[in-house]
N, CA, C and O atoms as CSV, one atom per row, in Angstrom:
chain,resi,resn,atom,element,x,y,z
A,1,UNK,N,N,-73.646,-50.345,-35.357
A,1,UNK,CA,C,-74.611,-50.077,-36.416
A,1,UNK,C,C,-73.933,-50.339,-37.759
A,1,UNK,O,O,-72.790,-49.909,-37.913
A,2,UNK,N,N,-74.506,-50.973,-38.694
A,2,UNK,CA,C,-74.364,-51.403,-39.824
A,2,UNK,C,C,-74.495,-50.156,-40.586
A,2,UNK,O,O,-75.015,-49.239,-39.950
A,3,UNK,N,N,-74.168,-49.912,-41.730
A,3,UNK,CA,C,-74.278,-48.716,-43.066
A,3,UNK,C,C,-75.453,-49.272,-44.560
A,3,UNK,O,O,-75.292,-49.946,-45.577
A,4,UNK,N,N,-76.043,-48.890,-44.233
A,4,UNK,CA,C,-76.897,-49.054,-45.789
A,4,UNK,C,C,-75.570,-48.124,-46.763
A,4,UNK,O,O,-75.067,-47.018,-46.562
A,5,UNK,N,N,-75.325,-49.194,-47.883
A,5,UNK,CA,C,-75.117,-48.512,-48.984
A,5,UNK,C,C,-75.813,-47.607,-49.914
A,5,UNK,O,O,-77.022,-47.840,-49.931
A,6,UNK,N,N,-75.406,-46.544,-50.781
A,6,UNK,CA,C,-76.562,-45.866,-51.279
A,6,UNK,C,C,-77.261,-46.656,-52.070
A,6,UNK,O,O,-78.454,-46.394,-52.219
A,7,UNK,N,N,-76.748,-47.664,-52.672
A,7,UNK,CA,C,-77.858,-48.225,-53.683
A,7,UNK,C,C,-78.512,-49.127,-52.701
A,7,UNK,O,O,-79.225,-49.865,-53.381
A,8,UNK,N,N,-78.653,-49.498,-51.234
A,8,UNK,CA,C,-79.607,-50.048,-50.589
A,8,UNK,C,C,-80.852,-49.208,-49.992
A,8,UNK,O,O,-82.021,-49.562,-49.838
A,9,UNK,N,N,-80.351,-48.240,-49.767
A,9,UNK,CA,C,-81.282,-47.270,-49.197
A,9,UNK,C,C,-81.520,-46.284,-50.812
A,9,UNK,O,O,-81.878,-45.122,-50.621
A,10,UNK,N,N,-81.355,-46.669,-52.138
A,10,UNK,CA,C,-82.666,-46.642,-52.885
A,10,UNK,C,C,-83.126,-47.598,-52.997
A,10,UNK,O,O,-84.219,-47.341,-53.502
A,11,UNK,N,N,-83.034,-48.888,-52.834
A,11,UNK,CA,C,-83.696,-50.130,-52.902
A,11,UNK,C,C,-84.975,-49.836,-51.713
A,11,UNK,O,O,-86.181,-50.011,-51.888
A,12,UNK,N,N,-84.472,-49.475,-50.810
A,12,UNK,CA,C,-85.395,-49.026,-49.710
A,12,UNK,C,C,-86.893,-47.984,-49.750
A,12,UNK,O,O,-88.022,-48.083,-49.269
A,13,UNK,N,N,-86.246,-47.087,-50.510
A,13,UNK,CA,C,-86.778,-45.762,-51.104
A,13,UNK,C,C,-87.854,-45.955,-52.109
A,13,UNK,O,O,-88.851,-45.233,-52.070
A,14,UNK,N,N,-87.663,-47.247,-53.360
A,14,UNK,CA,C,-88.153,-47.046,-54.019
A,14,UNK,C,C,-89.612,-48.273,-53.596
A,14,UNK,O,O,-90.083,-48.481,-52.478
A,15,UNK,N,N,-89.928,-48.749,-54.605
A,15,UNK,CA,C,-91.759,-49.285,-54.810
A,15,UNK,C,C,-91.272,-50.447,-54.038
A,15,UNK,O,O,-92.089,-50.202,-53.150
A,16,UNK,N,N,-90.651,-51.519,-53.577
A,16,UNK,CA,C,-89.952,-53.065,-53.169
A,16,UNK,C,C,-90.865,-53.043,-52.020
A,16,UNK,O,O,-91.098,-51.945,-51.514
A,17,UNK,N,N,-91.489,-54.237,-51.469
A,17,UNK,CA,C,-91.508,-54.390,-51.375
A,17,UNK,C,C,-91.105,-54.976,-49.912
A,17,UNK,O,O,-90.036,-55.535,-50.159
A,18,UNK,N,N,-91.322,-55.132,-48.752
A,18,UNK,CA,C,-90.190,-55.701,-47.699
A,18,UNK,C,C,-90.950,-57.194,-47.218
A,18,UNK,O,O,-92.084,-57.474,-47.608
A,19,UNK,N,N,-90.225,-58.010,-46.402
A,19,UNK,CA,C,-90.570,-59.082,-45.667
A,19,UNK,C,C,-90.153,-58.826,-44.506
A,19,UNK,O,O,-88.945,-58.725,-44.290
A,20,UNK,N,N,-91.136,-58.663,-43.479
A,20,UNK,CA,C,-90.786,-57.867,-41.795
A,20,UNK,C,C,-90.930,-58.802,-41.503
A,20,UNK,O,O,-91.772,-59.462,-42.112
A,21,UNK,N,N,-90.216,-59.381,-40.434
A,21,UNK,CA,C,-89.963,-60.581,-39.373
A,21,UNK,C,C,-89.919,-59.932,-37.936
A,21,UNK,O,O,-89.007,-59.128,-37.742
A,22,UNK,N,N,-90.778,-60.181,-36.932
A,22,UNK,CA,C,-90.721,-60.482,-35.720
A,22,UNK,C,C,-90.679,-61.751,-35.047
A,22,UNK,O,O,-90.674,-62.891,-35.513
A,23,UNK,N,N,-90.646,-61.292,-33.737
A,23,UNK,CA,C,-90.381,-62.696,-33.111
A,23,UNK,C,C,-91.668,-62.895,-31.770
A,23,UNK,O,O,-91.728,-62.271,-30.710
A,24,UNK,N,N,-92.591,-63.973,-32.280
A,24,UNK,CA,C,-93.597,-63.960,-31.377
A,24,UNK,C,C,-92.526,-64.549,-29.971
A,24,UNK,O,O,-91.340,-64.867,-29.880
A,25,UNK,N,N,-94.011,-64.453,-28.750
A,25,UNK,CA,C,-93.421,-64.794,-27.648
A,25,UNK,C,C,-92.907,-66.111,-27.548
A,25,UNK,O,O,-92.348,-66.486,-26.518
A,26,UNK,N,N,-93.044,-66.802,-28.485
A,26,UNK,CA,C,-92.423,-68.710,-28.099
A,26,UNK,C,C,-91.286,-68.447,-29.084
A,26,UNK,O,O,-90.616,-69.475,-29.178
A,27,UNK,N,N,-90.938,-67.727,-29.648
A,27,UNK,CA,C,-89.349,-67.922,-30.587
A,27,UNK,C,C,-89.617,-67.483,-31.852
A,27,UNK,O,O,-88.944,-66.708,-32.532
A,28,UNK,N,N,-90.919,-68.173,-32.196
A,28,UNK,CA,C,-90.949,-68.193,-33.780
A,28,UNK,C,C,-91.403,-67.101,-34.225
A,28,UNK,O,O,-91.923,-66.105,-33.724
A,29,UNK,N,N,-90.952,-67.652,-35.893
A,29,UNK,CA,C,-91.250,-66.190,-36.317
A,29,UNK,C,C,-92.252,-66.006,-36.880
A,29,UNK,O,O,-92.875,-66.961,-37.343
A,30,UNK,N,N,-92.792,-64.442,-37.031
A,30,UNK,CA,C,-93.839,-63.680,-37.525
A,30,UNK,C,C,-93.194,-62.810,-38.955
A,30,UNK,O,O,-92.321,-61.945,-39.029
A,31,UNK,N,N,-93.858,-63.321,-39.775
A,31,UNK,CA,C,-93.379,-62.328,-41.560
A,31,UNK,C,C,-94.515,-61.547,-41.823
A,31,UNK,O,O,-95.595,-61.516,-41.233
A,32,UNK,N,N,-94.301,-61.217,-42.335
A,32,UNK,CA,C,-95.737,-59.724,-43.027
A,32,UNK,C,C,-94.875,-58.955,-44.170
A,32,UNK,O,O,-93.755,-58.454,-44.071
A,33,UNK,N,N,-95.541,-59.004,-45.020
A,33,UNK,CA,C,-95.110,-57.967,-46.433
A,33,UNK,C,C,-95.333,-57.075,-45.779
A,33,UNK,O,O,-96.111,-57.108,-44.825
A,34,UNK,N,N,-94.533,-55.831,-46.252
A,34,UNK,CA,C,-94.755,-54.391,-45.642
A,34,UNK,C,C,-93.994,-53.431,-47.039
A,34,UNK,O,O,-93.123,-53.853,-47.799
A,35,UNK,N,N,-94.655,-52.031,-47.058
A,35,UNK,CA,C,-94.253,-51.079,-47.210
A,35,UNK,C,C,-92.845,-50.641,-46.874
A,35,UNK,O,O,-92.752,-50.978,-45.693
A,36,UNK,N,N,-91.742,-50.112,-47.203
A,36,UNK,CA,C,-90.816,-49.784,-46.200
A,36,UNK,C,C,-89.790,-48.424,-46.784
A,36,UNK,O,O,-89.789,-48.187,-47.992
A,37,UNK,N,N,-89.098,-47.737,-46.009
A,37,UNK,CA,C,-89.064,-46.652,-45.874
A,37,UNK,C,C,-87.612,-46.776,-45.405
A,37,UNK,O,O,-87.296,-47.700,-44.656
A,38,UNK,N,N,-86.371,-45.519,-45.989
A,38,UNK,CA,C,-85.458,-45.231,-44.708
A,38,UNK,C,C,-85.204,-43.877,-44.931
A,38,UNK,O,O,-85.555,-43.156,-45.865
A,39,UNK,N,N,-84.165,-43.506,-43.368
A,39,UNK,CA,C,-83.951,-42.352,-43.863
A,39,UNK,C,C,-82.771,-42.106,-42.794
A,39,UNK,O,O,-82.720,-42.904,-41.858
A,40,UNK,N,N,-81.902,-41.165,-42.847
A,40,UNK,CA,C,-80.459,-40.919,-41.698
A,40,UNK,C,C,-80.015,-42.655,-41.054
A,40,UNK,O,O,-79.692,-43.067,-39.940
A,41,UNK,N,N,-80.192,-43.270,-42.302
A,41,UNK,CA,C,-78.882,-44.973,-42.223
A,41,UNK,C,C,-80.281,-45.339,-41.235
A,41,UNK,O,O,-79.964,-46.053,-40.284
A,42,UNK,N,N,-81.462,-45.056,-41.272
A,42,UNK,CA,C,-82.567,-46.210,-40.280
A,42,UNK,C,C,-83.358,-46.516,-41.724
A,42,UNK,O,O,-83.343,-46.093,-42.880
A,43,UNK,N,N,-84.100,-47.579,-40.874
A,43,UNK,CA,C,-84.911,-48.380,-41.898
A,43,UNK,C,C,-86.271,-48.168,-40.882
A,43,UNK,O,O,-86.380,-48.318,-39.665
A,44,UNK,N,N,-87.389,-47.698,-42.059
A,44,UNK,CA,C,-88.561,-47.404,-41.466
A,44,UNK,C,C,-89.390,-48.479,-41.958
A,44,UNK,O,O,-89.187,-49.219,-42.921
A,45,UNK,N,N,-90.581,-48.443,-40.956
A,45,UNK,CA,C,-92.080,-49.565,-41.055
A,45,UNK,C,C,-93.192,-49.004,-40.833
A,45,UNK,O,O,-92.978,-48.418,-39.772
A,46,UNK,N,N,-94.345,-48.771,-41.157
A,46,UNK,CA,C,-95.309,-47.980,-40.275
A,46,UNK,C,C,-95.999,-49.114,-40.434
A,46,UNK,O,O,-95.777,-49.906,-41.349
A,47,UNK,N,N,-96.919,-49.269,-39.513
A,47,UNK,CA,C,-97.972,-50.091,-38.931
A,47,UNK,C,C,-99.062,-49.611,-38.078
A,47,UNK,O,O,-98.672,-48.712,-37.334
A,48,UNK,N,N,-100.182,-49.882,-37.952
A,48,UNK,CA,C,-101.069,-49.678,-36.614
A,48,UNK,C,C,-100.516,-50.372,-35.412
A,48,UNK,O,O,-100.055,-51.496,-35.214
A,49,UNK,N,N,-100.712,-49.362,-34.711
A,49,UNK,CA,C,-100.370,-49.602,-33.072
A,49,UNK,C,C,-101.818,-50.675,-32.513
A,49,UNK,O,O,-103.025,-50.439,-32.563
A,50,UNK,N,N,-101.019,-51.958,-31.965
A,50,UNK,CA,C,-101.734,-52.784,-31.935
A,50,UNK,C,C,-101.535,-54.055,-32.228
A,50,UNK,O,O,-101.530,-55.040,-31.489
A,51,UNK,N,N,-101.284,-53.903,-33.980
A,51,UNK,CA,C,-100.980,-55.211,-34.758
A,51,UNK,C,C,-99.875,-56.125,-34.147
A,51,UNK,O,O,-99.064,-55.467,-33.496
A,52,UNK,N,N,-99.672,-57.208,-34.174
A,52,UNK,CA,C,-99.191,-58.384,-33.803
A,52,UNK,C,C,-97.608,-58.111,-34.133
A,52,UNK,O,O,-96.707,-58.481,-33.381
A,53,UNK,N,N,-97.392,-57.386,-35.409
A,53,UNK,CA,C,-95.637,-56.635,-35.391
A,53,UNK,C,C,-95.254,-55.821,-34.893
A,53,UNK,O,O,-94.034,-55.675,-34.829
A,54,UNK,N,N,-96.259,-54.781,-34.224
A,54,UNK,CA,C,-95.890,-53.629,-33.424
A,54,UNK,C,C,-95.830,-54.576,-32.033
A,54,UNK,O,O,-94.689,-54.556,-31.572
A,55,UNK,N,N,-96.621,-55.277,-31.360
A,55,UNK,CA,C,-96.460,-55.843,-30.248
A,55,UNK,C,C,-95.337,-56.599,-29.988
A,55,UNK,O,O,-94.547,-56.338,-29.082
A,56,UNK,N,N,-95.235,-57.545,-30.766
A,56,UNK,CA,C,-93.507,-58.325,-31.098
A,56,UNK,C,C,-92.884,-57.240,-30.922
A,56,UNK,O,O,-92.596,-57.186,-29.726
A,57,UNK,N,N,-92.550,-56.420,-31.414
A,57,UNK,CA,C,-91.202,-55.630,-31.630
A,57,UNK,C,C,-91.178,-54.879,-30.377
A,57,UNK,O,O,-90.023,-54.631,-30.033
A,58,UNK,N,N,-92.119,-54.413,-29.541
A,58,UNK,CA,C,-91.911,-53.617,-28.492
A,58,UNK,C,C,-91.317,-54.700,-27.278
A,58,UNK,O,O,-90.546,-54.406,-26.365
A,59,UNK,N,N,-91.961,-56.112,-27.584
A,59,UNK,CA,C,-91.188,-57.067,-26.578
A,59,UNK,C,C,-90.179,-57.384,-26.979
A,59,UNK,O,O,-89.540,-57.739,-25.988
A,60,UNK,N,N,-89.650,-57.482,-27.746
A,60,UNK,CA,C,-88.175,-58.204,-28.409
A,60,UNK,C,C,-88.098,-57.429,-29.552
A,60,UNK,O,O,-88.621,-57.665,-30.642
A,61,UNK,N,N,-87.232,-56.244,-29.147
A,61,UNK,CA,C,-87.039,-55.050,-30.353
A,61,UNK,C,C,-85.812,-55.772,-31.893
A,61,UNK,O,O,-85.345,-55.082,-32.800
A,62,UNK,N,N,-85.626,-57.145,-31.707
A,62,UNK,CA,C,-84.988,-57.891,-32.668
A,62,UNK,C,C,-85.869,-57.891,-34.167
A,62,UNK,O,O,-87.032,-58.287,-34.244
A,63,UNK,N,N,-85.236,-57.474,-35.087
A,63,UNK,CA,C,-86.352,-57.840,-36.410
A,63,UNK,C,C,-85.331,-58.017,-37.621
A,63,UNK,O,O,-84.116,-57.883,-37.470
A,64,UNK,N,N,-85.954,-58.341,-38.870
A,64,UNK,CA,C,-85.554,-58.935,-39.469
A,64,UNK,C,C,-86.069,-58.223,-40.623
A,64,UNK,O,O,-87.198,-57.808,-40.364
A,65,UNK,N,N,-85.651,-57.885,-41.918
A,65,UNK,CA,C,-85.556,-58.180,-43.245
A,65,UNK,C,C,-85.463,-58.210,-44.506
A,65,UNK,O,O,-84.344,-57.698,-44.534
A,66,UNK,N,N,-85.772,-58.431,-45.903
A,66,UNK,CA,C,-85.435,-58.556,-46.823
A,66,UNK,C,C,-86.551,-57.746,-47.655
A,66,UNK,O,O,-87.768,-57.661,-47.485
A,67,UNK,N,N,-85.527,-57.072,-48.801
A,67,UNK,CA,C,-86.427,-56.341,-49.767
A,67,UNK,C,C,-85.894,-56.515,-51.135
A,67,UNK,O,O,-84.710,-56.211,-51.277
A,68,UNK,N,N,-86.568,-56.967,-52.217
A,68,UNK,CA,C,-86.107,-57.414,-53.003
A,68,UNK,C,C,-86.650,-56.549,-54.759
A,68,UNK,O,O,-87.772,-56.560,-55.264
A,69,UNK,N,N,-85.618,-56.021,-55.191
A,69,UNK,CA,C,-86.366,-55.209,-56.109
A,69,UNK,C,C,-87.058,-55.775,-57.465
A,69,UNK,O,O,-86.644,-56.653,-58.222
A,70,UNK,N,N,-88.288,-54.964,-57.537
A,70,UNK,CA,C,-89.695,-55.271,-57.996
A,70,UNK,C,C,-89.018,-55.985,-59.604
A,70,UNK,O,O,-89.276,-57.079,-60.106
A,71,UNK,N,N,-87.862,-54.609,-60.236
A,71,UNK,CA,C,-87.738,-55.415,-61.646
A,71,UNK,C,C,-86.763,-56.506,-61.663
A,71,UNK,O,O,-86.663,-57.217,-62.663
A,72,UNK,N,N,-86.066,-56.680,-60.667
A,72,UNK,CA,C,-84.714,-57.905,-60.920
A,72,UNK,C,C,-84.315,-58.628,-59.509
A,72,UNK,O,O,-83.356,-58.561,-58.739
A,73,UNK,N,N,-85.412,-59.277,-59.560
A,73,UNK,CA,C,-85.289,-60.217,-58.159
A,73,UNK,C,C,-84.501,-60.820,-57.864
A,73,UNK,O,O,-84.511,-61.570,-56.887
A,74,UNK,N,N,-83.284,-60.593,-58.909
A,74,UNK,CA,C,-81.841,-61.064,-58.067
A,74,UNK,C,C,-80.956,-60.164,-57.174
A,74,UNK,O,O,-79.882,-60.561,-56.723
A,75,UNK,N,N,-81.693,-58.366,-56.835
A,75,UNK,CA,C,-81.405,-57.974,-56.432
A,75,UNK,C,C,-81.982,-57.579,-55.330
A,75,UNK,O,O,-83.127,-57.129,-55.323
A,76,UNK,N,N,-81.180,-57.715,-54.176
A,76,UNK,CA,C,-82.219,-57.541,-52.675
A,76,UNK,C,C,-81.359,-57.587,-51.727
A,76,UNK,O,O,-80.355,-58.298,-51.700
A,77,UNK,N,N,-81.775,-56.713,-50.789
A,77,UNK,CA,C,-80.750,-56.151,-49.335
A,77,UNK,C,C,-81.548,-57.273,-48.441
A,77,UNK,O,O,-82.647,-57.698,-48.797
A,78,UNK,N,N,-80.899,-57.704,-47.264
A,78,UNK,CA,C,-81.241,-58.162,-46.451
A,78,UNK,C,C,-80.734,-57.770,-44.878
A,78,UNK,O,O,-79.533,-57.856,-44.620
A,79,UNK,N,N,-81.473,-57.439,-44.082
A,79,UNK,CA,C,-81.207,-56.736,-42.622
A,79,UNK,C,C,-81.625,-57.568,-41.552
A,79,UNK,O,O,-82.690,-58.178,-41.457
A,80,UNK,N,N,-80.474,-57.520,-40.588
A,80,UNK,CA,C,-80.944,-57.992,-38.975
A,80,UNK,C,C,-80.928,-56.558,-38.306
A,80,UNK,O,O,-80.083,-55.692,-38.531
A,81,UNK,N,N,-81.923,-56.460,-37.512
A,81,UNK,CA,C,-81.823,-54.679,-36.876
A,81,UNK,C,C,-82.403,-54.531,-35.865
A,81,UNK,O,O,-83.298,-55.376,-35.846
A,82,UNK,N,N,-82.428,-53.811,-34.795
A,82,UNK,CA,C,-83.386,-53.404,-34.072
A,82,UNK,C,C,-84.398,-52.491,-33.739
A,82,UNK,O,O,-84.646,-51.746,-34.687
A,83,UNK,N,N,-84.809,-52.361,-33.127
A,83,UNK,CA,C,-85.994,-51.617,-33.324
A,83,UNK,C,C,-85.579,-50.247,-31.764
A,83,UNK,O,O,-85.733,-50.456,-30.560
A,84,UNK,N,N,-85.092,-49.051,-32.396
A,84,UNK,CA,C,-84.839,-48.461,-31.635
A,84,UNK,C,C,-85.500,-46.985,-31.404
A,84,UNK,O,O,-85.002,-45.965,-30.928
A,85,UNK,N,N,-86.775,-47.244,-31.904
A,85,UNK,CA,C,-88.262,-45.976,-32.038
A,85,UNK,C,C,-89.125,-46.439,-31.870
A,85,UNK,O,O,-88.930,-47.654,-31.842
A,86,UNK,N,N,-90.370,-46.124,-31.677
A,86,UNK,CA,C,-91.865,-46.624,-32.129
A,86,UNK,C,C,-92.204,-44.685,-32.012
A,86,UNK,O,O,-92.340,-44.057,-30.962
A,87,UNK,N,N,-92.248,-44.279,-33.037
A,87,UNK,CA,C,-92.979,-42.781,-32.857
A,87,UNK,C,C,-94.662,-42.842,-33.913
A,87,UNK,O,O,-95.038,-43.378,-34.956
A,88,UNK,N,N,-95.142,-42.100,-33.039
A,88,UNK,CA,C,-96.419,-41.961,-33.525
A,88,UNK,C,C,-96.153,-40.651,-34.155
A,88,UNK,O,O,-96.469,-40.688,-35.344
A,89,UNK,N,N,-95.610,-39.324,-33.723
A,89,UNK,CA,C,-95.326,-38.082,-34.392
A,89,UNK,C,C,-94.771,-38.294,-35.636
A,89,UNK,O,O,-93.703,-38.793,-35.989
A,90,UNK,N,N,-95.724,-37.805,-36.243
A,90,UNK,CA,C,-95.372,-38.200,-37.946
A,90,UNK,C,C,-95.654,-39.056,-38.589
A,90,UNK,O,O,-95.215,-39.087,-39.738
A,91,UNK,N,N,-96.620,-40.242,-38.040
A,91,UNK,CA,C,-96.961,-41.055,-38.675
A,91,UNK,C,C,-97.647,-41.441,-39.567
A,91,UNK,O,O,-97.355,-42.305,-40.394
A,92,UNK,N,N,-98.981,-40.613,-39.449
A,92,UNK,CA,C,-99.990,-40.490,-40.673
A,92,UNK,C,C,-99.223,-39.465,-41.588
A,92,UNK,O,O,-99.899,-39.091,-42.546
A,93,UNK,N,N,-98.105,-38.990,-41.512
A,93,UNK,CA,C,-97.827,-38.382,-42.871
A,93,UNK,C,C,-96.839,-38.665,-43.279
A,93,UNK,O,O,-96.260,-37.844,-43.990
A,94,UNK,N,N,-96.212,-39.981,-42.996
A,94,UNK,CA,C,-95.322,-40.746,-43.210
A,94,UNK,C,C,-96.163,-42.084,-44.112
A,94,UNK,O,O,-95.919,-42.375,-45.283
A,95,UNK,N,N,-96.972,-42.626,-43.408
A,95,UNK,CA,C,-98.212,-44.139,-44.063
A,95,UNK,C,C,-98.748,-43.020,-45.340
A,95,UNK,O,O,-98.629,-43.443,-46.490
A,96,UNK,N,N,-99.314,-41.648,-45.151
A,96,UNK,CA,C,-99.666,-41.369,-46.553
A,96,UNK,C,C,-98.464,-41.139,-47.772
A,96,UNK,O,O,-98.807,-41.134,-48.954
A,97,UNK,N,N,-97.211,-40.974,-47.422
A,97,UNK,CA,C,-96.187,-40.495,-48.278
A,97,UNK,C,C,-96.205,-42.447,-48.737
A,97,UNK,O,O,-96.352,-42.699,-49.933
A,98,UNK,N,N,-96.103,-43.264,-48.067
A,98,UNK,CA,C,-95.836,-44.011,-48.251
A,98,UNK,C,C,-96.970,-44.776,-49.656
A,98,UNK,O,O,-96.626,-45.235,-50.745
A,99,UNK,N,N,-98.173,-44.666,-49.126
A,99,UNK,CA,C,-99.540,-44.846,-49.653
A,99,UNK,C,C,-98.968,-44.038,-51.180
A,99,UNK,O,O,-98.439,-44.788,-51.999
A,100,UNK,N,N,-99.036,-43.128,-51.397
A,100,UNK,CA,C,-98.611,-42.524,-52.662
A,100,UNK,C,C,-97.879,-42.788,-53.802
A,100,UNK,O,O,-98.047,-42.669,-55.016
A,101,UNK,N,N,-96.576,-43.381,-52.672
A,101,UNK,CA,C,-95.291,-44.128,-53.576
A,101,UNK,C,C,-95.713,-45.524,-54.499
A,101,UNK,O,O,-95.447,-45.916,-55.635
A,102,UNK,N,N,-96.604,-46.093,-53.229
A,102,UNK,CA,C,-96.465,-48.007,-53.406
A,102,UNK,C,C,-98.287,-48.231,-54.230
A,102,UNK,O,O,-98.605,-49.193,-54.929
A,103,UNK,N,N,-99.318,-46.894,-53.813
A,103,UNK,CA,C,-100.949,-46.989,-54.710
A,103,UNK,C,C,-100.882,-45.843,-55.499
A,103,UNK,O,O,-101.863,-45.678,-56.224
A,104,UNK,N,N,-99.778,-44.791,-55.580
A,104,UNK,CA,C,-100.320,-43.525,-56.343
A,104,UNK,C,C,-102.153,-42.717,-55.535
A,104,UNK,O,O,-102.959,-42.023,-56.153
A,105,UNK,N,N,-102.193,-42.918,-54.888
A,105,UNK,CA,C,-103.242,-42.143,-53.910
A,105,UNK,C,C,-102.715,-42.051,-52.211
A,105,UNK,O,O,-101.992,-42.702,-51.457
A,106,UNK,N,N,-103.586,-40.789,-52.152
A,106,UNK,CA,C,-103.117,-40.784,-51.078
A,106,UNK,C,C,-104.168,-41.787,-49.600
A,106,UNK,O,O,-105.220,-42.424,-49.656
A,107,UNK,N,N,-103.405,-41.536,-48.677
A,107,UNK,CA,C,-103.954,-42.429,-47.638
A,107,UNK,C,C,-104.974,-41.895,-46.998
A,107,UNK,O,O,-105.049,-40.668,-46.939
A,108,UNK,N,N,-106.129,-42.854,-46.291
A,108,UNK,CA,C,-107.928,-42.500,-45.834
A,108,UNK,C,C,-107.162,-43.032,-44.797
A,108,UNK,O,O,-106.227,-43.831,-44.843
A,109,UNK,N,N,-107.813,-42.347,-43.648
A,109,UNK,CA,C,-107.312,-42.572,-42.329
A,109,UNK,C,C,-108.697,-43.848,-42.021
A,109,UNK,O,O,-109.764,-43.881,-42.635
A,110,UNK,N,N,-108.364,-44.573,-41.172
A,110,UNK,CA,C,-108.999,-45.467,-40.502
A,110,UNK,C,C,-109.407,-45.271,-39.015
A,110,UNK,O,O,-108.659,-45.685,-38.130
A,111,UNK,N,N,-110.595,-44.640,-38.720
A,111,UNK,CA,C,-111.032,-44.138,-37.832
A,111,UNK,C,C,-110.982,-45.337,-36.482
A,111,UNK,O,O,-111.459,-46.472,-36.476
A,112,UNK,N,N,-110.305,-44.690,-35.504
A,112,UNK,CA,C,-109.797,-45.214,-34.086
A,112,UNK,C,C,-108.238,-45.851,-34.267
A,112,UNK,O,O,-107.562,-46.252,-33.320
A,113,UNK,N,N,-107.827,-45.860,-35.635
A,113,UNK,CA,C,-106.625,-46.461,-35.791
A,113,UNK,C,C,-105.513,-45.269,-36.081
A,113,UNK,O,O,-105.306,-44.392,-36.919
A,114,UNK,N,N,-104.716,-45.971,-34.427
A,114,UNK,CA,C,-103.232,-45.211,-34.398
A,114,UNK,C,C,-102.147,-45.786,-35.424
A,114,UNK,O,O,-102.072,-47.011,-35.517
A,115,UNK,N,N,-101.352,-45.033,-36.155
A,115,UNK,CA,C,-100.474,-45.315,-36.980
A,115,UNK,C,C,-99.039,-44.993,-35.721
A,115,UNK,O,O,-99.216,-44.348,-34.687
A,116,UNK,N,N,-97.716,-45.596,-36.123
A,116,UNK,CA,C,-96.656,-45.900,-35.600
A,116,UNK,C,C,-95.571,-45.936,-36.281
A,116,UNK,O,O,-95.588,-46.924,-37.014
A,117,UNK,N,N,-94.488,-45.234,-36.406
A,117,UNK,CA,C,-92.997,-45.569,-37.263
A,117,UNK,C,C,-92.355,-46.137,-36.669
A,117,UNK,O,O,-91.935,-45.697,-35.599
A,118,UNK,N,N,-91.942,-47.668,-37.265
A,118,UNK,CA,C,-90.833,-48.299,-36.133
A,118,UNK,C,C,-89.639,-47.814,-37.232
A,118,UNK,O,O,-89.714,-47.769,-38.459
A,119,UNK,N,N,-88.431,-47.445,-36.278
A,119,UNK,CA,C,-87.260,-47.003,-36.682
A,119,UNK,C,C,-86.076,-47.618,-36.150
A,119,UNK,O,O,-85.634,-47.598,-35.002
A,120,UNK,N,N,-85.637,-48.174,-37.205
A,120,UNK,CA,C,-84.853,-49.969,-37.642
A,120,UNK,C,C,-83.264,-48.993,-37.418
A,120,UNK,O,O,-82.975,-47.856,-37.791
A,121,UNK,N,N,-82.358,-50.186,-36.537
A,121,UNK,CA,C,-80.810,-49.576,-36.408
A,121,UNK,C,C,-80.628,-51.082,-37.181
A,121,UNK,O,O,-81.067,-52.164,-36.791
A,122,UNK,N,N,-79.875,-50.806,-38.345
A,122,UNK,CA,C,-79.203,-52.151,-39.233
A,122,UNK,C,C,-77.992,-52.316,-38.500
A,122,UNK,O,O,-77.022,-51.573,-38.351
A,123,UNK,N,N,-78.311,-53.648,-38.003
A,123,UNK,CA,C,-76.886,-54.359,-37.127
A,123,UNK,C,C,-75.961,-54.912,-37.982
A,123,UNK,O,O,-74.749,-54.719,-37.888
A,124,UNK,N,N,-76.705,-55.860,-39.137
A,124,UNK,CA,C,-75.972,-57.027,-39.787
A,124,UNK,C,C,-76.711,-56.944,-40.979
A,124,UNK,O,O,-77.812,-57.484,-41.076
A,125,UNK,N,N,-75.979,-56.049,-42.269
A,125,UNK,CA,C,-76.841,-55.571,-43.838
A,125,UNK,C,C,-75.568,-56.799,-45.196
A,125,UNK,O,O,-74.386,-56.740,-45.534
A,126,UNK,N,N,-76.607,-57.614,-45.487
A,126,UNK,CA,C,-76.135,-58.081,-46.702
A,126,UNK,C,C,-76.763,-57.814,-47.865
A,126,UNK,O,O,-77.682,-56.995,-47.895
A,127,UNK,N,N,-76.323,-58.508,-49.024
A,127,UNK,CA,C,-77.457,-58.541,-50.224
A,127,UNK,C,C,-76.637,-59.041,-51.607
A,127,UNK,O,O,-75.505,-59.523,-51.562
A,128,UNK,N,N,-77.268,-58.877,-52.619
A,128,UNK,CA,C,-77.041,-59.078,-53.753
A,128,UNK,C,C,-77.228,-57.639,-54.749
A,128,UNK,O,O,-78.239,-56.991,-55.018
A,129,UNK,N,N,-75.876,-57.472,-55.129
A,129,UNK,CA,C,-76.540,-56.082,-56.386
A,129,UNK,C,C,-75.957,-55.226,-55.872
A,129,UNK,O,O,-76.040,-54.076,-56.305
């Protein structure tokens, strides 16, 4: 396991932005802007259970990526990690903490939709800054 530095895991913490990479079933890859989150040296994602990154990642727990901060885009962590959680406990009050940080409101649940924390082990952490 890799170490987030503290100033990566506030890069993490704060409003940035992430680029989540999975890996569909033929190799290639899958990106999605995301929300993102860490906490005890993991890197968090929440998503609906379902979506095309939660499915990737439960087949090939390999992921990928980069967060780059909002005022000085020369500064940005970049992660190879795996995916060593999918918890639903805690999730809607994890997507609303999140909702708060990144819209200033809180989060409307989406009726029939399960929320999910994938919880990222950083293998290989670079960056700039």
């Amino acid at each position: 396991m890799a170490e987030l530095t503290p100033r990566q895991v506030e890069m993490l913490k704060r409003r940035n932005f992430a680029h989540f990479v999975t890996l569909m079933a033929d190799g290639s890859p899958h990106a999605t802007p995301m929300w993102v989150d860490a906490a005890d040296g993991f890197v968090l994602v929440n998503t609906s259970v379902g979506r095309v990154k939660e499915r990737n990642a439960r087949r090939d727990p390999r992921v990928a990526l980069t967060v780059q901060d909002r005022s000085n885009g020369y500064l940005w962590v970049g992660i190879h990690g795996t995916v060593v959680e999918f918890a639903t406990e805690g999730a809607d009050e994890h997507i609303d903490a999140l909702s708060r940080r990144y819209g200033g409101k809180r989060w409307v649940p989406v009726p029939a939709q399960r929320r999910v924390i994938l919880r990222i082990r950083p293998d290989h952490v670079t960056g700039q800054g």
